[in-house]
DOTOR-947288 format. One line per field, with one value per atom (N, C-alpha, C): residue number from 1; x, z, y; atom name. Coordinates in pm, 1 decimal, always signed. Example, Ala and Ser with C-alpha at 12.3 -4.5 7.8 and 13.67 -1.06 7.14 Angstrom:
REM DOTOR-947288
pos	1; 1; 1; 2; 2; 2
X	+1319.0; +1230.0; +1320.0; +1285.0; +1367.0; +1290.0
Z	+780.0; +780.0; +780.0; +708.0; +714.0; +787.0
Y	-569.0; -450.0; -330.0; -225.0; -106.0; +3.0
site	N; CA; C; N; CA; C
***
This chain:
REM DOTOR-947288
pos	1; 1; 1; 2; 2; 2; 3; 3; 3; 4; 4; 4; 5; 5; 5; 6; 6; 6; 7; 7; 7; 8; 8; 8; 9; 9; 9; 10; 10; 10; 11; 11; 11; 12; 12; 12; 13; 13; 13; 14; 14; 14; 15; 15; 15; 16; 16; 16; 17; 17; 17; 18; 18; 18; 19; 19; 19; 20; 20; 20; 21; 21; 21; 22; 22; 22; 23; 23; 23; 24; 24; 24; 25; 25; 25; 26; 26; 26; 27; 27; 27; 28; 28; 28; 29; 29; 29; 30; 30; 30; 31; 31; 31; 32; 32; 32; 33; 33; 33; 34; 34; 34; 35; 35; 35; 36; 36; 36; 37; 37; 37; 38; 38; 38; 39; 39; 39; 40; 40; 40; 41; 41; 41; 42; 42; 42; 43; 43; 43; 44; 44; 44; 45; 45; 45; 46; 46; 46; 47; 47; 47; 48; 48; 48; 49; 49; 49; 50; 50; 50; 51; 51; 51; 52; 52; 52; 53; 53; 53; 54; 54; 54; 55; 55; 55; 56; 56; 56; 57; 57; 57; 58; 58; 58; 59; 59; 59; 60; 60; 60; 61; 61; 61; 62; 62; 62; 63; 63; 63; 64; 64; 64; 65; 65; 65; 66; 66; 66; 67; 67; 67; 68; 68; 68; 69; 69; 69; 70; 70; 70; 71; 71; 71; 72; 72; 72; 73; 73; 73; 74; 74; 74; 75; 75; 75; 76; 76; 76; 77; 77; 77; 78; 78; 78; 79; 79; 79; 80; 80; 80; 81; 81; 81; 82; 82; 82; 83; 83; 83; 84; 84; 84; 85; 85; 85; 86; 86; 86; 87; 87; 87; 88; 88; 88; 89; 89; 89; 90; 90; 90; 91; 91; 91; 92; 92; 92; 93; 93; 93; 94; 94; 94; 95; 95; 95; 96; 96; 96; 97; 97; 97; 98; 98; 98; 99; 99; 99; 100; 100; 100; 101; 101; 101; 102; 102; 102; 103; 103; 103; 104; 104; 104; 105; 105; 105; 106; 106; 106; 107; 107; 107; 108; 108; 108; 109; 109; 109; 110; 110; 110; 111; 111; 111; 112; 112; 112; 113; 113; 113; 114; 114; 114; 115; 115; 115
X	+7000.5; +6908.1; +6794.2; +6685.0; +6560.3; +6572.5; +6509.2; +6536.7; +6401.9; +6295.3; +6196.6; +6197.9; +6155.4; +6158.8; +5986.3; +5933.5; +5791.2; +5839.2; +5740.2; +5689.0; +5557.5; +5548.1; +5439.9; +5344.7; +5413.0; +5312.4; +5278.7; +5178.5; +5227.7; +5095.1; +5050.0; +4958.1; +4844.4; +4704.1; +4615.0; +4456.1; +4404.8; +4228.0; +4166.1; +4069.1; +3983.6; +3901.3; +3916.3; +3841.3; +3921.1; +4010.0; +4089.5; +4169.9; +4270.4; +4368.8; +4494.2; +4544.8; +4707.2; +4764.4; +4799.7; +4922.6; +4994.2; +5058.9; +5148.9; +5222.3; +5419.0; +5470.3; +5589.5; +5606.4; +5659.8; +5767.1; +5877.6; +6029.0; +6081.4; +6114.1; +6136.7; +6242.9; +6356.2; +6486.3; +6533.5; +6566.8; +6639.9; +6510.0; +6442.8; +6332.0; +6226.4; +6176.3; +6115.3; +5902.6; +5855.8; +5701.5; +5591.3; +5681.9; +5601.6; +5591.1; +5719.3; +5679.3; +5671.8; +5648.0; +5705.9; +5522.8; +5434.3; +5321.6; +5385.9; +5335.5; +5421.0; +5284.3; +5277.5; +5208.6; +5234.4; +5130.2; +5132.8; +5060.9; +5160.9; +5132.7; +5146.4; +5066.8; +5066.3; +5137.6; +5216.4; +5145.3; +5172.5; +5046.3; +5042.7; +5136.1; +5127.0; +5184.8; +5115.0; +5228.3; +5171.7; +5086.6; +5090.8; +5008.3; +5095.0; +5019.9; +5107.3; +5144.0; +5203.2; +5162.6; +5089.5; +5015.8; +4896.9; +4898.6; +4827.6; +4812.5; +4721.3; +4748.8; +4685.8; +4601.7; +4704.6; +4661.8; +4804.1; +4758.8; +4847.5; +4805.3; +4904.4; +4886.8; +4999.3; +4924.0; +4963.4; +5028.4; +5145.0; +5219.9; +5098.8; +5009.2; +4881.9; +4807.6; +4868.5; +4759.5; +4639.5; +4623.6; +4494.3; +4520.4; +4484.8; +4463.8; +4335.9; +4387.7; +4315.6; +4322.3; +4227.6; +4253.4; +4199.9; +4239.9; +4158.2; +4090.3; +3981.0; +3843.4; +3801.1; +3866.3; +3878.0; +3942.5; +3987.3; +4053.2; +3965.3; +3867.5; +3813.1; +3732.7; +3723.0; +3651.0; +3688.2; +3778.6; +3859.3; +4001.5; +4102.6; +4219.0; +4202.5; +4314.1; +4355.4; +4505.0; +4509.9; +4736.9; +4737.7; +4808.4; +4805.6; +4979.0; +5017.1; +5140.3; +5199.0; +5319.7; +5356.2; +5475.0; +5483.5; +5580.9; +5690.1; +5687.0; +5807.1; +5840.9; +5845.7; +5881.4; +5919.2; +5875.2; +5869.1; +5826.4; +5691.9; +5658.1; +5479.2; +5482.6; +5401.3; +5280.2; +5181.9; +5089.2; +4991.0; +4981.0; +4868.8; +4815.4; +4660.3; +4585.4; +4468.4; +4460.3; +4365.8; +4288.8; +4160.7; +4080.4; +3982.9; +3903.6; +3848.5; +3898.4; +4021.5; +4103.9; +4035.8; +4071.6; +4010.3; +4147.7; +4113.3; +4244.4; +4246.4; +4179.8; +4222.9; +4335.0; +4355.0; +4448.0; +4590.1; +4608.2; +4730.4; +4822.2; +4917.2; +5030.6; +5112.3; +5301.5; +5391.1; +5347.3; +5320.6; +5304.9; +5471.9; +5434.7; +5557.5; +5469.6; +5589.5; +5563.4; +5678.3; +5610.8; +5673.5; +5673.0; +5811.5; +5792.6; +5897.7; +5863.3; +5897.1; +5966.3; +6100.0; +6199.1; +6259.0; +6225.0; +6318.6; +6289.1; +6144.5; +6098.1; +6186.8; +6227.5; +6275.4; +6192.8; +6165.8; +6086.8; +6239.4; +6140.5; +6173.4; +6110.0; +6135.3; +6079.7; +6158.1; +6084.1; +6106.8; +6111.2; +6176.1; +6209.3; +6063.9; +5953.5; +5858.1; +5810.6; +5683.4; +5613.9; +5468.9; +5531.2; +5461.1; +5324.3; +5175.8; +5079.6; +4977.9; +4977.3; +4900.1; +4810.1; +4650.5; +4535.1; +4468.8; +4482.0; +4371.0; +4342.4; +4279.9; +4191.5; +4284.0
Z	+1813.1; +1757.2; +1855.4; +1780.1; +1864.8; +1963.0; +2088.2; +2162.3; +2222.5; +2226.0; +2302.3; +2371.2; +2502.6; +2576.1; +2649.8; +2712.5; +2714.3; +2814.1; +2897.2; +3016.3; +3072.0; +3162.2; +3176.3; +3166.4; +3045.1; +3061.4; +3168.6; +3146.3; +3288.1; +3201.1; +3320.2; +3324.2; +3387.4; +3300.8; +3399.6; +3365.9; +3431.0; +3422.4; +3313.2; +3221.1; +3138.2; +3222.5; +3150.2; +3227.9; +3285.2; +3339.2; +3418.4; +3320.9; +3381.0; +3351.3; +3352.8; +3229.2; +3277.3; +3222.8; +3223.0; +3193.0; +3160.2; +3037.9; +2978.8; +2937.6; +2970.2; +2970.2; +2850.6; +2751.5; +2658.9; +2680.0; +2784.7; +2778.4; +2649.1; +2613.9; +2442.2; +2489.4; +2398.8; +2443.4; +2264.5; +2244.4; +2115.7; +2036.1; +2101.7; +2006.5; +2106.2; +2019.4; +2148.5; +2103.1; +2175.3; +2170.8; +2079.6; +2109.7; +2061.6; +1925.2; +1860.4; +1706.0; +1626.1; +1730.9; +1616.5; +1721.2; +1573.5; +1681.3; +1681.2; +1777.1; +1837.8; +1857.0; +1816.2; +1840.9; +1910.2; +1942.9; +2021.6; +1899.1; +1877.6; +1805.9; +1888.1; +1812.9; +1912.5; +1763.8; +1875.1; +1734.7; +1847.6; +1780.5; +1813.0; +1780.1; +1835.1; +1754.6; +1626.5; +1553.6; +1417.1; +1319.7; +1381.7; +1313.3; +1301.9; +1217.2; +1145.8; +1267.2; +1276.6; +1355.0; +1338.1; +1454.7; +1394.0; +1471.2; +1436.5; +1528.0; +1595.2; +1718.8; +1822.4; +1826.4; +1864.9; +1871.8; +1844.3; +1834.4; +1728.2; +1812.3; +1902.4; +1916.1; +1781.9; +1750.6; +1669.4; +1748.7; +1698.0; +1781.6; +1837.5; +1776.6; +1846.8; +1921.9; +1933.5; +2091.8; +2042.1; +1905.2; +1849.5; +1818.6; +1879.5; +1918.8; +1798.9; +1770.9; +1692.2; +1732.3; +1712.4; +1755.1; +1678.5; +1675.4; +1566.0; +1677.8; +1582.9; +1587.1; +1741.5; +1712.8; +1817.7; +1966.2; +1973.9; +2122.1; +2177.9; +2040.1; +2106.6; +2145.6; +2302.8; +2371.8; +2513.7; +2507.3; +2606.4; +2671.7; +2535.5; +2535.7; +2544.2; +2604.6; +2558.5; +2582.4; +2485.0; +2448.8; +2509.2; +2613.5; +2669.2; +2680.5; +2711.4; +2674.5; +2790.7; +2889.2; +2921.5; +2886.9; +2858.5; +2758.5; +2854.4; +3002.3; +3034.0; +3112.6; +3110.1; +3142.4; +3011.2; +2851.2; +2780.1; +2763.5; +2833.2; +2819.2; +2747.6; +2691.3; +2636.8; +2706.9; +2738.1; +2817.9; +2711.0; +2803.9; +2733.9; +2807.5; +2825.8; +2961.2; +2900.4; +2942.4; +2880.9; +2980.6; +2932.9; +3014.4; +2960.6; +3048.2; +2964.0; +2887.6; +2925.4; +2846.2; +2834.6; +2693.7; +2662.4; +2626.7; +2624.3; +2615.6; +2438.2; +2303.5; +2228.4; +2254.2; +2349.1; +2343.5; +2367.8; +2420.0; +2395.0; +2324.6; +2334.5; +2226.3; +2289.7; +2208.4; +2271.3; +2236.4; +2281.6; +2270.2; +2215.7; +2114.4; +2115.2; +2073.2; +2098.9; +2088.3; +1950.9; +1895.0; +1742.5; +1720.2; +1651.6; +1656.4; +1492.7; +1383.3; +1273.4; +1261.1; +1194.3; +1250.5; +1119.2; +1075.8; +926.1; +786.7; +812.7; +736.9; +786.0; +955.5; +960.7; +1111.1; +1075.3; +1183.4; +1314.9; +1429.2; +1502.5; +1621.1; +1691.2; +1796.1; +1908.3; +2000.1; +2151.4; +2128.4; +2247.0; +2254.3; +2279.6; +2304.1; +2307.2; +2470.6; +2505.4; +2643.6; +2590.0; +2705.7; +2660.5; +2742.4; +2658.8; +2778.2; +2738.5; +2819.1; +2814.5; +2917.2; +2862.1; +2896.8; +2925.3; +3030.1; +3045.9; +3194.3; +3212.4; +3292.8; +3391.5
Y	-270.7; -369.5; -393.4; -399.5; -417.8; -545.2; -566.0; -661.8; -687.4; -814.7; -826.9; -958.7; -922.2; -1055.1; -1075.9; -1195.0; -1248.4; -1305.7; -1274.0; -1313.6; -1358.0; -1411.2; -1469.5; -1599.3; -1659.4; -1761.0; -1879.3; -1972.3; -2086.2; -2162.3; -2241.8; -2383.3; -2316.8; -2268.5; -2200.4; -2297.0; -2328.6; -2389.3; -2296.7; -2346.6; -2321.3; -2245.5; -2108.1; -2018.6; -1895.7; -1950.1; -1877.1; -1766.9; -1665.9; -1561.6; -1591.7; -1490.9; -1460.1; -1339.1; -1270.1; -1129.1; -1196.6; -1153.5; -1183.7; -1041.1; -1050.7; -918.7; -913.0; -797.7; -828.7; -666.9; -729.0; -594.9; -560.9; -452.2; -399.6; -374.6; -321.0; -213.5; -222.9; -120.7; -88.9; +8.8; +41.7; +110.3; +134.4; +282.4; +341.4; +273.0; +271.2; +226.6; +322.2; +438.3; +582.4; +571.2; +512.4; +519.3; +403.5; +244.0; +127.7; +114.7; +17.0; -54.8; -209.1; -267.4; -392.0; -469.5; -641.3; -700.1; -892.1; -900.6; -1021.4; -1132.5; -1250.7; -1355.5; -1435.4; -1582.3; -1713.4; -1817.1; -1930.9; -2057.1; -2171.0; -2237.3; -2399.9; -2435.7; -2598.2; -2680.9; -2758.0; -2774.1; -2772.4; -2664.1; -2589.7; -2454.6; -2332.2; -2245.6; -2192.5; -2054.8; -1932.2; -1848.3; -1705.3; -1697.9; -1589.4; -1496.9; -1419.1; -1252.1; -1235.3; -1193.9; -1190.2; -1090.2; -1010.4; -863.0; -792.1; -627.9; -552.5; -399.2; -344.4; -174.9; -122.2; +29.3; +84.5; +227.2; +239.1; +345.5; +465.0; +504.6; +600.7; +535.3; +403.5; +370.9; +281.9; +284.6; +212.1; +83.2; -27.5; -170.6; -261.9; -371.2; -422.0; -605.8; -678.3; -795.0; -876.9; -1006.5; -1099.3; -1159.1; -1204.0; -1232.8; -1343.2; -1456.7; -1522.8; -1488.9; -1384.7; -1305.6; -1206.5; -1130.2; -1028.1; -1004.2; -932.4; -906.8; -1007.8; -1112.4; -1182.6; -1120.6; -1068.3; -1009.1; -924.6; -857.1; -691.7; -616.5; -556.5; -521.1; -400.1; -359.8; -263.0; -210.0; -98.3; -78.7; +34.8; +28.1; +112.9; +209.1; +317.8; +328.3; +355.7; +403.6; +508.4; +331.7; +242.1; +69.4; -9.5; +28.8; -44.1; -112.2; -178.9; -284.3; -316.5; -369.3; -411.0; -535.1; -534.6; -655.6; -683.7; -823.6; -908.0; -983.1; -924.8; -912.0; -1059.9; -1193.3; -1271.3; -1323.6; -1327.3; -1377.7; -1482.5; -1541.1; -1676.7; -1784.1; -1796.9; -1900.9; -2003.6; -2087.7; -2186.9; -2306.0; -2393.0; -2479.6; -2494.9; -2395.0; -2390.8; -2253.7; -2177.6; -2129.1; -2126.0; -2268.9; -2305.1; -2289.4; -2218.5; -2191.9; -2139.6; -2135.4; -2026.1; -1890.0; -1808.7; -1635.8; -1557.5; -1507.3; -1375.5; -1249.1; -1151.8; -1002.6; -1042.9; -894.5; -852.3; -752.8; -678.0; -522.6; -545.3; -444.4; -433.3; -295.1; -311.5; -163.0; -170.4; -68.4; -60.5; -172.7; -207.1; -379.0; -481.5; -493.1; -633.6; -628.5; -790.1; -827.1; -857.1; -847.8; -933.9; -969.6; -1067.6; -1142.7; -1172.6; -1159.0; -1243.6; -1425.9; -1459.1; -1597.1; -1689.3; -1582.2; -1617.9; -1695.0; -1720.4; -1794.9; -1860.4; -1994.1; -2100.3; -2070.7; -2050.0; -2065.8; -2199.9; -2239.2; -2381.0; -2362.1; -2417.7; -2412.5; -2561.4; -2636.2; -2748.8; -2759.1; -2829.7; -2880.7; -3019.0
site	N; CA; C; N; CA; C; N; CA; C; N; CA; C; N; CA; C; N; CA; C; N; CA; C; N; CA; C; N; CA; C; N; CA; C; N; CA; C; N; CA; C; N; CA; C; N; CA; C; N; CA; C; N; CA; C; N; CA; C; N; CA; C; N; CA; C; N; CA; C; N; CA; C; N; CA; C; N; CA; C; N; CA; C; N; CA; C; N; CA; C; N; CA; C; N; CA; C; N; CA; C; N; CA; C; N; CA; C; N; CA; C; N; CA; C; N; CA; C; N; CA; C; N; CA; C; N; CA; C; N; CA; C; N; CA; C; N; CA; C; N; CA; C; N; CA; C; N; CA; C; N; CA; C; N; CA; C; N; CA; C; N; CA; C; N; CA; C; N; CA; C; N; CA; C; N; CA; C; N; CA; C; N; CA; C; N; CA; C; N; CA; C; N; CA; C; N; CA; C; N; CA; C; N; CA; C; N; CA; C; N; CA; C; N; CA; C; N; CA; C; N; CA; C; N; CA; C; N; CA; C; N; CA; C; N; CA; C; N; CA; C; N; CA; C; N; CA; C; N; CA; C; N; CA; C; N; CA; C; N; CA; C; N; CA; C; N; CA; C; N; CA; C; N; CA; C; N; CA; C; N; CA; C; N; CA; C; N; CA; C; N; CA; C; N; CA; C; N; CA; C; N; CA; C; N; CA; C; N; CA; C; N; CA; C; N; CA; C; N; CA; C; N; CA; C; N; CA; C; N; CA; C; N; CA; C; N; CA; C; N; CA; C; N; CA; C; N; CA; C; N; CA; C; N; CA; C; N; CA; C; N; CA; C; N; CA; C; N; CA; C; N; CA; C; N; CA; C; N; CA; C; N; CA; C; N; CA; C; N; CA; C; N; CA; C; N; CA; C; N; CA; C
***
């Protein structure tokens, strides 16, 4: 069974960075694409960004050109490289990988953005 775990988050200044690290095991990177969702509180949860097993990366609107999903395969791991944080980006972060039409998720990391 697919297994993902998240790393990384913390308490960083508006403006500032963080890597965020997403360990896989039960499935290989080469053929599932795996993506990074957020959700507030009170909000619903949304997509971050999304690699596609060929390596081709896609991001919603509000991340891009700040974020970026980068992936090592012979580690498993999946990154999420942010920069310019804004304290609307506050949220827990998970990775998501879909295996056979069933989702699943990491326990997820909290990143919180203020001042």
């Amino acid at each position: 069974q697919p297994q993902l775990a998240e790393s990384g988050g913390g308490l960083v200044q508006p403006g500032g960075s963080l890597r965020l690290s997403c360990v896989v095991s039960g499935f290989s990177l080469d053929y599932y694409a795996i993506g990074w969702f957020r959700q507030a509180p009170g909000k619903e949860r949304e997509l971050v960004a999304r690699m596609m097993a060929g390596g081709v990366s896609n991001y919603a609107d509000f991340v891009r050109g700040r974020f970026t999903i980068s992936r090592i395969n012979d580690k498993n791991t999946v990154l999420l490289e942010m920069n310019s944080l804004e304290p609307a980006d506050t949220a827990v972060y998970y990775c998501n990988v879909a295996v056979a039409s069933v989702s699943f998720w990491g326990q997820g990391t909290q990143v919180t953005v203020s001042s």
